[in-house]
Short mmCIF file of the C-alpha atoms (twelve columns), coordinates in Angstrom:
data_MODEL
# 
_entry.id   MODEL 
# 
loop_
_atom_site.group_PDB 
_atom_site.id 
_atom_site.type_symbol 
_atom_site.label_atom_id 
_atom_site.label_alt_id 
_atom_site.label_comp_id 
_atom_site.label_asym_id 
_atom_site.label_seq_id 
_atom_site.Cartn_x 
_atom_site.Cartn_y 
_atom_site.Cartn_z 
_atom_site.pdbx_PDB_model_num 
ATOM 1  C CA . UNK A 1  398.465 83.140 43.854 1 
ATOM 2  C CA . UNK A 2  396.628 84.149 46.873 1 
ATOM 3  C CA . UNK A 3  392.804 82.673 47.448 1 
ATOM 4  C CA . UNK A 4  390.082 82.190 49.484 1 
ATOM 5  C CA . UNK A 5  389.030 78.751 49.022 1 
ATOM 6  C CA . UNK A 6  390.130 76.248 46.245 1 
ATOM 7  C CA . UNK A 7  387.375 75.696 43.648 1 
ATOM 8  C CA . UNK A 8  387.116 72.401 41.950 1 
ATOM 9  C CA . UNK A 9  384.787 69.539 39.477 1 
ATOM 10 C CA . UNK A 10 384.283 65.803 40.238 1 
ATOM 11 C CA . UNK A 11 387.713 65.513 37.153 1 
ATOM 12 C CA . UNK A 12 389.780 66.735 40.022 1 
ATOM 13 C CA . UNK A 13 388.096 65.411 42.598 1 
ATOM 14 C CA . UNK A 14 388.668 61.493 41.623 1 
ATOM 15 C CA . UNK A 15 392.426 62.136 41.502 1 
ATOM 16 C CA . UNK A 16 393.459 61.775 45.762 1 
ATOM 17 C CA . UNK A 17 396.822 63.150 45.411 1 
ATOM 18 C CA . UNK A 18 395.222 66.228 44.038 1 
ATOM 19 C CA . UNK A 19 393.212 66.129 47.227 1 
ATOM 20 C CA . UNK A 20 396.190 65.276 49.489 1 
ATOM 21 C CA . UNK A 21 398.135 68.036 48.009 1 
ATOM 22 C CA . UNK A 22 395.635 70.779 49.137 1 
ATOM 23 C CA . UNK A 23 395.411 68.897 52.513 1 
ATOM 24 C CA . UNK A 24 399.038 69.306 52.617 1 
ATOM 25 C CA . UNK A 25 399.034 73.071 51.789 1 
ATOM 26 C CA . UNK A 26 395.885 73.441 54.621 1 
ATOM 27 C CA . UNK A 27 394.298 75.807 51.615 1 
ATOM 28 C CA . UNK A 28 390.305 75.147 51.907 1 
ATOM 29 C CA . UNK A 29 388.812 73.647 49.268 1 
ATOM 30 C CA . UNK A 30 385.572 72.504 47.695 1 
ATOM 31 C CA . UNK A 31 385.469 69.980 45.085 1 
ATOM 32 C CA . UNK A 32 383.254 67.830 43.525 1 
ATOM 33 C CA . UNK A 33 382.829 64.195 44.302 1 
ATOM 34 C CA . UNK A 34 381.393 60.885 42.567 1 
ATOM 35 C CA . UNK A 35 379.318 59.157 45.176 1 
ATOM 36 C CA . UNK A 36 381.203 56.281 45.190 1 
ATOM 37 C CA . UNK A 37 384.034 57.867 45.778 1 
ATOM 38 C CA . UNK A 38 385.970 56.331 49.069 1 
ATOM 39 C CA . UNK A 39 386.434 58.394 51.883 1 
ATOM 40 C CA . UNK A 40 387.741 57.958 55.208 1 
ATOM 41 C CA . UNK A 41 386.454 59.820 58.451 1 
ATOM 42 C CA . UNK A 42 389.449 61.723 59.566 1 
ATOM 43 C CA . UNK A 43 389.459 59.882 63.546 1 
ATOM 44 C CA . UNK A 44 389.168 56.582 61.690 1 
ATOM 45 C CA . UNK A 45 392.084 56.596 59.315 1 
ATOM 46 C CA . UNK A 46 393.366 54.414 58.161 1 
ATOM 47 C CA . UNK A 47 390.389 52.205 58.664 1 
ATOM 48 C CA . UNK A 48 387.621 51.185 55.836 1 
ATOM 49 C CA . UNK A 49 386.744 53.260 53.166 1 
ATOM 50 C CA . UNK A 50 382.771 54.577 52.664 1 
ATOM 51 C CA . UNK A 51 380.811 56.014 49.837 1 
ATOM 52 C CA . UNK A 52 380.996 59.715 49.789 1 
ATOM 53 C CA . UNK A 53 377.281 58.873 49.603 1 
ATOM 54 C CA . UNK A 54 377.716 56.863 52.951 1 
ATOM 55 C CA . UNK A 55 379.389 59.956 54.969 1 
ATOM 56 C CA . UNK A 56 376.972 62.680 53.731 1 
ATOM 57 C CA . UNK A 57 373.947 60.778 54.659 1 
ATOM 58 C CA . UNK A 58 375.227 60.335 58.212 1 
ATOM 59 C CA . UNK A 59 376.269 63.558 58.887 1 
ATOM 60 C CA . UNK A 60 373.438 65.942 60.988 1 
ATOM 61 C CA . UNK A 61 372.026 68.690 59.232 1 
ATOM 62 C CA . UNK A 62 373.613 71.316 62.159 1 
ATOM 63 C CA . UNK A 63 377.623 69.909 60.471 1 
ATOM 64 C CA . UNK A 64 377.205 71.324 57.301 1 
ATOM 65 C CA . UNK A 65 378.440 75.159 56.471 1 
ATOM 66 C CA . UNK A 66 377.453 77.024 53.467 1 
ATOM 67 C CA . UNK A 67 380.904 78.625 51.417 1 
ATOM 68 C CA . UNK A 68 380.110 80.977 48.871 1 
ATOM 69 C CA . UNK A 69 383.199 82.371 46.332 1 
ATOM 70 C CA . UNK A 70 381.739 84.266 43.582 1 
ATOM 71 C CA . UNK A 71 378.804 86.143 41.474 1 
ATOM 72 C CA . UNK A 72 377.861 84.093 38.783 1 
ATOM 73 C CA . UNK A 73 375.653 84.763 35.901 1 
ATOM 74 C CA . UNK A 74 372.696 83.747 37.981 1 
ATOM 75 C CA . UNK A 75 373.611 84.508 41.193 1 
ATOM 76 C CA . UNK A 76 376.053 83.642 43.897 1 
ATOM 77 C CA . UNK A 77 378.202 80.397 43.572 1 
ATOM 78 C CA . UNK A 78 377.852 78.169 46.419 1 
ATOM 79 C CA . UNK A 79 378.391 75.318 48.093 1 
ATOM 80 C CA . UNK A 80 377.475 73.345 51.416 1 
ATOM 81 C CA . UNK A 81 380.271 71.454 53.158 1 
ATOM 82 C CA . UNK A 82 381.350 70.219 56.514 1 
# 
C-alpha cells in the first residue's frame, strides 16, 4: 500500500528488525522510542551503543525536521525528527 511516511508507537519501536526492515525498504518512518533504547550513529556502526536519550541531547537544534501526516481530532499529527 502506497504511503508517505511509516507511522509507529514505542511497541514497535523496541522490536530492531521491525526497524531494520523499514531501513531495508528506504520507506521513512517515525516511531516511537524508549529512552534507553540503544542506538548507533549511522558513521559509527558498528561501534557502542547510546541511549536514544544520549543521541537526542547531542544533536543541534538546526538537525531536527518537523514531519506532519495527518488531521487529528485536535489538530495536525506531528512529529520532530532528524
Amino acid at each position: 500500500m502506497p504511503s508517505e511516511v511509516v507511522v509507529a508507537d514505542s511497541g514497535y519501536g523496541k522490536y530492531p528488525s521491525f526497524l531494520e526492515g523499514l531501513e531495508d525498504r528506504k520507506l521513512p518512518y517515525v516511531c516511537g522510542l524508549e529512552s534507553t533504547f540503544g542506538v548507533r550513529l549511522p558513521e559509527e556502526r558498528p561501534s557502542p551503543l547510546y541511549t536514544a536519550e544520549e543521541v537526542i541531547g547531542s544533536l543541534p537544534q538546526e538537525a531536527w525536521q518537523t514531519v506532519s501526516w495527518r488531521e487529528g481530532t485536535k489538530g495536525t499529527l506531528w512529529a520532530s525528527k532528524w
